[in-house]
C-alpha positions in Angstrom: -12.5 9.6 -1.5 -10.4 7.8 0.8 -6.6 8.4 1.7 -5.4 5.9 -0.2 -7.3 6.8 -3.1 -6.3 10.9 -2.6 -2.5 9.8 -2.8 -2.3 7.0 -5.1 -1.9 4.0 -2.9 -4.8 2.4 -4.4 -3.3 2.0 -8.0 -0.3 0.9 -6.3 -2.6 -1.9 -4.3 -4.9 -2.7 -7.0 -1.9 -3.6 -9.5 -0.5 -6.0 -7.3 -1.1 -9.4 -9.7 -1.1 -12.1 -6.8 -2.4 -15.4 -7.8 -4.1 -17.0 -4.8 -6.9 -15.2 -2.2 -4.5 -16.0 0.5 -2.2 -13.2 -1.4 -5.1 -10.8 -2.0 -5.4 -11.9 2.0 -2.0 -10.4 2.6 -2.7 -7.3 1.0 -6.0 -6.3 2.7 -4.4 -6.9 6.0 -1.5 -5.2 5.3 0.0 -3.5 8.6 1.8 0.0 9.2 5.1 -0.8 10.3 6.9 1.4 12.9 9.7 -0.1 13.8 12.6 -0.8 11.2 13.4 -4.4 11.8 10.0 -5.7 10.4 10.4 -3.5 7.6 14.0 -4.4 6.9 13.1 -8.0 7.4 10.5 -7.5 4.3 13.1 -6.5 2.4 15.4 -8.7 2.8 12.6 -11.0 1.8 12.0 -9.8 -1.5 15.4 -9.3 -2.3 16.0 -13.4 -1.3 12.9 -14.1 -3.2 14.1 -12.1 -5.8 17.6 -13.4 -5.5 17.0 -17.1 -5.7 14.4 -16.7 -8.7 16.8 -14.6 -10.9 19.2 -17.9 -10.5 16.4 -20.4 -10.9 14.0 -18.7 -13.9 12.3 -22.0 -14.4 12.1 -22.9 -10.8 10.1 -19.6 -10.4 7.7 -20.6 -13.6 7.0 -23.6 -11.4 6.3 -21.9 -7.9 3.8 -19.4 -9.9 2.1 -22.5 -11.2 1.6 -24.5 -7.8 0.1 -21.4 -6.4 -2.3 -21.4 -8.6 -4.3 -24.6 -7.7 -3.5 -23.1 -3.6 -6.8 -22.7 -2.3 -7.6 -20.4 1.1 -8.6 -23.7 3.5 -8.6 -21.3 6.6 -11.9 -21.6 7.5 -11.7 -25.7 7.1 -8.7 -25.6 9.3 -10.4 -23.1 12.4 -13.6 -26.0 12.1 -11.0 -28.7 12.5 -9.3 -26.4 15.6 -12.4 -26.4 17.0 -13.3 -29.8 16.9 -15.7 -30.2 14.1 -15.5 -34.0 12.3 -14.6 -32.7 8.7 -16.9 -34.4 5.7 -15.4 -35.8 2.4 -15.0 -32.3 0.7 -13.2 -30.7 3.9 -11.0 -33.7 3.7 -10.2 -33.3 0.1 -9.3 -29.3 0.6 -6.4 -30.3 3.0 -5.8 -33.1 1.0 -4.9 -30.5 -2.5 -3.7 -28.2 -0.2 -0.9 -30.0 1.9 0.1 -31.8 -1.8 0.1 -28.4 -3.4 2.4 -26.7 -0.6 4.2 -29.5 -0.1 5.5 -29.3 -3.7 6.2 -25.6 -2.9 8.1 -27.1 0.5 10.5 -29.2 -2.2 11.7 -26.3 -4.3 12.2 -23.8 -1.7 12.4 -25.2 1.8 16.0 -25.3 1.6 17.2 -22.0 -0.1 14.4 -19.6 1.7 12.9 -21.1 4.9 11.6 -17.8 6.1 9.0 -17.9 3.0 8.3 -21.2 2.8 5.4 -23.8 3.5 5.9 -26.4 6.6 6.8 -29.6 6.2 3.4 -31.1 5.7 4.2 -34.6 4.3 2.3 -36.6 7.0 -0.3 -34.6 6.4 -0.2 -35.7 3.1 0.3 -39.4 4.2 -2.9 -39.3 6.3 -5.2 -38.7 3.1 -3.4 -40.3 0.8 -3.0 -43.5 2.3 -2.5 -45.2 -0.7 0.2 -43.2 -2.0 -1.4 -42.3 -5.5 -0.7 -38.7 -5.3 -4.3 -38.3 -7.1 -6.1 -34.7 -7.0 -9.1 -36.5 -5.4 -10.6 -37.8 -1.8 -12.4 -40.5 -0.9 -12.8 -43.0 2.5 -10.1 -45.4 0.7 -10.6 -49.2 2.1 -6.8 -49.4 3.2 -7.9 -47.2 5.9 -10.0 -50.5 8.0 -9.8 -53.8 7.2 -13.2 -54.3 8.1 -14.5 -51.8 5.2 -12.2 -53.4 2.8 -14.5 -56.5 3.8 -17.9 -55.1 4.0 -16.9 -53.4 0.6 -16.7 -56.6 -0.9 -19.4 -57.9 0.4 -21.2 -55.3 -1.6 -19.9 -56.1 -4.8 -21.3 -59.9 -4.1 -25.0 -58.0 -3.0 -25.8 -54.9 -4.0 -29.0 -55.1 -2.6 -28.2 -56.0 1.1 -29.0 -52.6 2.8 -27.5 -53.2 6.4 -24.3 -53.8 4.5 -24.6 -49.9 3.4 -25.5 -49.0 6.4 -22.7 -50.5 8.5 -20.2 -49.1 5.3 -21.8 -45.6 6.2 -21.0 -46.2 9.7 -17.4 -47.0 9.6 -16.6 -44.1 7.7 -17.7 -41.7 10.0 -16.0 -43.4 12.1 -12.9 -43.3 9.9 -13.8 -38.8 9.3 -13.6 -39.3 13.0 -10.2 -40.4 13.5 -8.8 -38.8 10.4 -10.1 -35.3 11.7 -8.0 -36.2 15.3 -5.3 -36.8 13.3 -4.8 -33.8 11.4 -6.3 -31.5 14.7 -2.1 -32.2 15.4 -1.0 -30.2 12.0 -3.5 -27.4 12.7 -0.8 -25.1 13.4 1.7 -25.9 10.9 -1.5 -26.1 8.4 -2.2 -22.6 9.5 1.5 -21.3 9.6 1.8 -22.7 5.4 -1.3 -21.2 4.7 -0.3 -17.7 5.8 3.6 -18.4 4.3 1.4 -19.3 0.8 0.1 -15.8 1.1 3.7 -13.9 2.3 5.1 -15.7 -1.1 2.3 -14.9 -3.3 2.5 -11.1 -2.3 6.2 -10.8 -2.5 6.8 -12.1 -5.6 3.7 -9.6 -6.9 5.6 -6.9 -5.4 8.6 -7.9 -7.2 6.8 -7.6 -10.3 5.8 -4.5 -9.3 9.1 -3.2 -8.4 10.3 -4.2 -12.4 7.3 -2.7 -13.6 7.0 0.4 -12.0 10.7 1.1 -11.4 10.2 0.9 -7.4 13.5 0.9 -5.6 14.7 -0.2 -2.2 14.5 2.9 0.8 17.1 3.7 3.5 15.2 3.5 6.6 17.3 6.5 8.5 17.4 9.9 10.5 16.0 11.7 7.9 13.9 12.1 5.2 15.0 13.3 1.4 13.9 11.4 -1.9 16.1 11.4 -5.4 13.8 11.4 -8.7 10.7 10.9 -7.0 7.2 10.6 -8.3 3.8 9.5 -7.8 3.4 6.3 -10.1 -0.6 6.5 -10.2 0.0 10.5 -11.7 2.6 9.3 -14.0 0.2 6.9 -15.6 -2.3 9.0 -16.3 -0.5 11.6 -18.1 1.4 9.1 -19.9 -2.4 7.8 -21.5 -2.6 11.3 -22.2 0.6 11.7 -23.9 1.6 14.1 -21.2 5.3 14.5 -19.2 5.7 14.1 -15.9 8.8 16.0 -13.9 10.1 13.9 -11.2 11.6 15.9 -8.5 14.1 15.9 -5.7 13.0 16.7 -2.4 14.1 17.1 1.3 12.1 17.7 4.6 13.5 18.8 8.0 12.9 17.5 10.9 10.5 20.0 12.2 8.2 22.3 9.8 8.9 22.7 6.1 6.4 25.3 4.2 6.1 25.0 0.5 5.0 27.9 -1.1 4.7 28.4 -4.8 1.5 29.5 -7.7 -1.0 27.2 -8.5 -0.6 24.8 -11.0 3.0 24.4 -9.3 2.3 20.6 -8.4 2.5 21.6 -3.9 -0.7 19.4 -3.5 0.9 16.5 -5.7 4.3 16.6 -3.3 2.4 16.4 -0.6 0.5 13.2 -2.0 3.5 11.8 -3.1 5.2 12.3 0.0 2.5 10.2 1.8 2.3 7.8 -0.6 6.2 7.0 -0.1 6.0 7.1 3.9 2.9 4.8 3.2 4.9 2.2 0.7 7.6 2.4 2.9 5.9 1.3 5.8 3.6 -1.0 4.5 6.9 -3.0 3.5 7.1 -1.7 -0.3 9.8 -0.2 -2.5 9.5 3.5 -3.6 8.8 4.8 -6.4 12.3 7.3 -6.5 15.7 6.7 -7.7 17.2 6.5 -4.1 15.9 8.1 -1.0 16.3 7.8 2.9 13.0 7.9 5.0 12.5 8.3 8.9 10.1 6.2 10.6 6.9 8.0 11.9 3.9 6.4 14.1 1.3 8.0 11.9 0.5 10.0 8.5 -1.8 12.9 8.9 -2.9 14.6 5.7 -5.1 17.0 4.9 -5.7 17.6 1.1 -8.8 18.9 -0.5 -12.2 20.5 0.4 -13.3 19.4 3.9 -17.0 20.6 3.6 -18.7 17.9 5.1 -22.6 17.5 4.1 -22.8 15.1 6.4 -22.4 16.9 9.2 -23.3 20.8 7.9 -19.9 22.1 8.5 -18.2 24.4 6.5 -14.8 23.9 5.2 -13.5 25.9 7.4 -14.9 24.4 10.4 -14.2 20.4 9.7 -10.1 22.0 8.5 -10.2 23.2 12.1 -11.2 20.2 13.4 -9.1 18.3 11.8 -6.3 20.2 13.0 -7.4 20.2 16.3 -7.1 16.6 16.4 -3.8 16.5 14.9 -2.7 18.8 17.3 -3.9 17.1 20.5 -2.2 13.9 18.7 0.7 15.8 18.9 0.4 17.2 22.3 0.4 12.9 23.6 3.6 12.4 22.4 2.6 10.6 19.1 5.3 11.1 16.3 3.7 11.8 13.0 4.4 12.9 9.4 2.4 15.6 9.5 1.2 17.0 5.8 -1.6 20.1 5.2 -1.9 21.9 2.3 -2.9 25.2 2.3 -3.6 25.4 5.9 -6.3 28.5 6.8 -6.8 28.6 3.2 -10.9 29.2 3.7 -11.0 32.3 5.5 -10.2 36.0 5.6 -6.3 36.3 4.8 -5.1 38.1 8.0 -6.8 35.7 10.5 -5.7 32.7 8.2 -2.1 33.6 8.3 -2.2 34.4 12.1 -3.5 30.6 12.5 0.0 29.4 9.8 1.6 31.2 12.2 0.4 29.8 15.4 0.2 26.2 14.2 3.8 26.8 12.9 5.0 27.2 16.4 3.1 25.2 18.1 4.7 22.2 15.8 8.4 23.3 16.5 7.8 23.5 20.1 7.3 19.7 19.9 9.9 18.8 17.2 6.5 17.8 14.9 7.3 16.5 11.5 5.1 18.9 9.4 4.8 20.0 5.6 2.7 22.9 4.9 1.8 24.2 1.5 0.9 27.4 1.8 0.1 31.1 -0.1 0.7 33.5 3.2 3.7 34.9 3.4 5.5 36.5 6.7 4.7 33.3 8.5 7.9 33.2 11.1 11.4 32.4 10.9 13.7 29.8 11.2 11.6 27.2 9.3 12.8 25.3 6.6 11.5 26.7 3.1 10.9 25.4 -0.1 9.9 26.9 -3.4 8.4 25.8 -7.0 10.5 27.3 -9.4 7.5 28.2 -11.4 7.2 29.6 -14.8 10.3 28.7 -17.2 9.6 32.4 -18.5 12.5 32.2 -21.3 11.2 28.8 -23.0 7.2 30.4 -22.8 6.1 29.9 -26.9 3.6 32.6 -28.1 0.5 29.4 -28.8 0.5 28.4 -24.5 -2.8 27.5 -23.4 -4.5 25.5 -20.8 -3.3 22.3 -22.6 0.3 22.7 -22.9 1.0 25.1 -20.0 2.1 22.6 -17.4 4.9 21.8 -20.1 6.5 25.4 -18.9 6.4 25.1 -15.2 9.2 24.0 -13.6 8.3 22.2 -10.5 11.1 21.4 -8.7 11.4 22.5 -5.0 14.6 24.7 -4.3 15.3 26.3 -0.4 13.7 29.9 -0.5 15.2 32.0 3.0 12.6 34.9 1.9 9.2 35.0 4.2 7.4 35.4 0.6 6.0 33.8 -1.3 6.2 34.0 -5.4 3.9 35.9 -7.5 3.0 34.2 -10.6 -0.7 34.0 -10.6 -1.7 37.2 -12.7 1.4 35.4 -14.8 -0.2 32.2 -15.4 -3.6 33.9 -16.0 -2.7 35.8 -18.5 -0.9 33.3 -20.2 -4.6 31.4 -20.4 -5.5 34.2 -21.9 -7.9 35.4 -19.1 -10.4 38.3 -20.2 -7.4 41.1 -20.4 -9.4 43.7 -18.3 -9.4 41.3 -14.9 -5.4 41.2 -15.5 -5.5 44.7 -16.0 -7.9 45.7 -13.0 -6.0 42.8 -11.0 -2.1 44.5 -11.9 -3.2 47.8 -10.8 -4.3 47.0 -7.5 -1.9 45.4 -6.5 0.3 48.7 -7.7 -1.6 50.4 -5.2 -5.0 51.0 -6.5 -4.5 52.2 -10.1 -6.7 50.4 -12.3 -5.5 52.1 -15.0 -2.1 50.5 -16.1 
């Protein structure tokens, strides 16, 4: 499973309706942004797109219909760039495209330049020579007098060869000169093609945002989300009939542990809070009521079993791995957001909370960004804390089970200034009614041995 796929950034990706493959283009190249201007420059985008089409609803019924019959002419245009004499159906590509986003340059030039097509009417002039604005190409007789003559010679003998022949030679001569002529609108070809694409994905995004309640970001100093929640999560337990607790959260600027039972939803923060650093700075809207996010230069996350077939190691071993390279990362100055759930989490308790601890300090000493889910407690000091609330104890009904437990956990995050961490698993077990004697057995050690409570 890939990142995107372990956080919900594919459902975000995949529901993005763009019309044209220069859109679907757009979003398979999409960059990670680190530096705010190009990501405040996308958003003013989409709020200009979404601006102007708010004012001109029919206007924006028309642009979604001319991208429709935009077709992705790169490759025709890097053959032309490189010299190639284009044939009749190369010819007619450019031909529908420059007509196409030409029409797109007429309803938005003026109102949002940054978004829109070049100029390409003399594009258009050059393979429509005869001005009939006709979805078609063909070598047209206005461009040579002398095949407007040979031509009608034809007509008068249909069965003189030599008059074919010369015909055929005169229009490569004519693919000739037209493909030197357009090798000058390469660029601005290019640049429209690639504008085609911006406009397509923005507008989907808008969509998007309406759909799935996205809202704009502050890019800023720090990092704290209002109602936030993982939109591929929410729609599966909505197909279930299922609720889903959005939650307010806050991260420091160096390590923040999250501790709390299972079932609590620390693993779903921690994809969540990817996904939104992700969204952010891929040039999307979040999926939170409000919230300010600091820029990192990478997302390191490590969710899930790391066993590796592949490669024989052992959980255990590829976790440490992983952290290693995080760490070394780390150690050359990169700036990540730095996420790891249930770090150590694989091997004997008192060696894994020695490693919390000594990844936990090794992070602060270089002001790394870090989130760490974890079940150890007494894992150092001045670090920012956060707890699930857990259980909602007083609302528990006596017919809880598996299927209606998560309706009685509580998960938002409060601060926690105790080094422990809750204890709510022999809770939750019981209340799934687990075999009675393992709760028994299990409540009696930990009340120093007795089994017999």
């Amino acid at each position: 499973m890939t990142t995107y796929e372990k956080i919900g950034l594919d459902y975000i990706l995949n529901n993005l309706n763009t019309v044209t493959l220069l859109g679907k283009k757009k979003i398979k190249n999409l960059k990670f942004l680190t530096d705010s201007n190009s990501i405040e420059n996308e958003y003013y985008f989409m709020e200009e797109v979404n601006k102007f089409i708010t004012e001109n609803k029919d206007l924006d019924r028309d642009i979604k219909r001319k991208l429709l019959n935009i077709k992705d002419i790169t490759n025709t245009i890097d053959r032309l760039a490189e010299g190639y004499i284009l044939d009749d159906i190369e010819l007619f590509e450019i031909k529908i495209f420059a007509m196409s986003s030409q029409e797109l340059y007429k309803i938005i030039g003026n109102d949002l330049p940054f978004i829109s097509p070049k100029n390409l009417e003399k594009v258009v002039e050059i393979l429509d020579p005869e001005k009939t604005g006709i979805a078609s190409f063909h070598i047209y007789s206005s461009y040579s007098p002398e095949l407007y003559s040979i031509r009608e010679e034809i007509k008068r003998e249909k069965d003189n060869e030599s008059l074919y022949e010369r015909e055929m030679i005169i229009e490569d001569r004519i693919r000739k000169e037209l493909s030197k002529k357009l090798r000058i609108y390469k660029e601005a070809i290019l640049a429209s093609l690639e504008k085609v694409g911006h406009l397509d994905l923005i507008l989907a995004k808008l969509k998007q945002n309406q759909e799935l309640e996205l809202k704009k970001p502050i890019i800023g100093l720090e990092t704290k989300y209002k109602e936030v929640f993982n939109p591929k999560v929410l729609k599966t337990l909505e197909n279930s009939s299922r609720s889903y607790q959005k939650i307010d959260l806050e991260i420091g600027d160096s390590v923040t542990v999250i501790t709390g039972a299972n079932m609590s939803g620390k693993t779903l923060s921690l994809k969540t809070l990817a996904l939104c650093q992700y969204m952010c700075q891929l040039g999307f809207f979040i999926p939170a009521t409000s919230s300010e996010i600091k820029l990192v230069d990478e997302i390191y996350l490590t969710v899930g079993d790391f066993q590796s077939l592949e490669s024989g190691l052992s959980s255990y071993a590829a976790e440490m791995l992983e952290l290693n390279r995080i760490i070394l990362f780390v150690r050359r100055g990169v700036k990540p957001l730095i996420l790891i759930d249930e770090l150590a989490r694989t091997t004997n308790p008192q060696e894994g909370r020695a490693i919390v601890q000594s990844v936990i300090q090794i992070l602060k000493e270089y002001n790394a960004r870090a989130i760490i889910t974890t079940h150890y407690d007494k894992i150092g000091k001045d670090i920012k804390r956060l707890r699930v609330k857990g259980l909602k104890h007083s609302e528990i009904p006596e017919n809880i089970s598996e299927k209606n437990i998560e309706n009685y956990i509580d998960y938002s995050l409060i601060e926690d200034n105790l080094d422990k961490v809750p204890e709510e698993a022999l809770s939750i077990a019981k209340l799934l009614n687990i075999d009675e004697e393992i709760i028994k057995r299990a409540y009696g050690y930990l009340k120093g041995g007795n089994t017999d409570v």
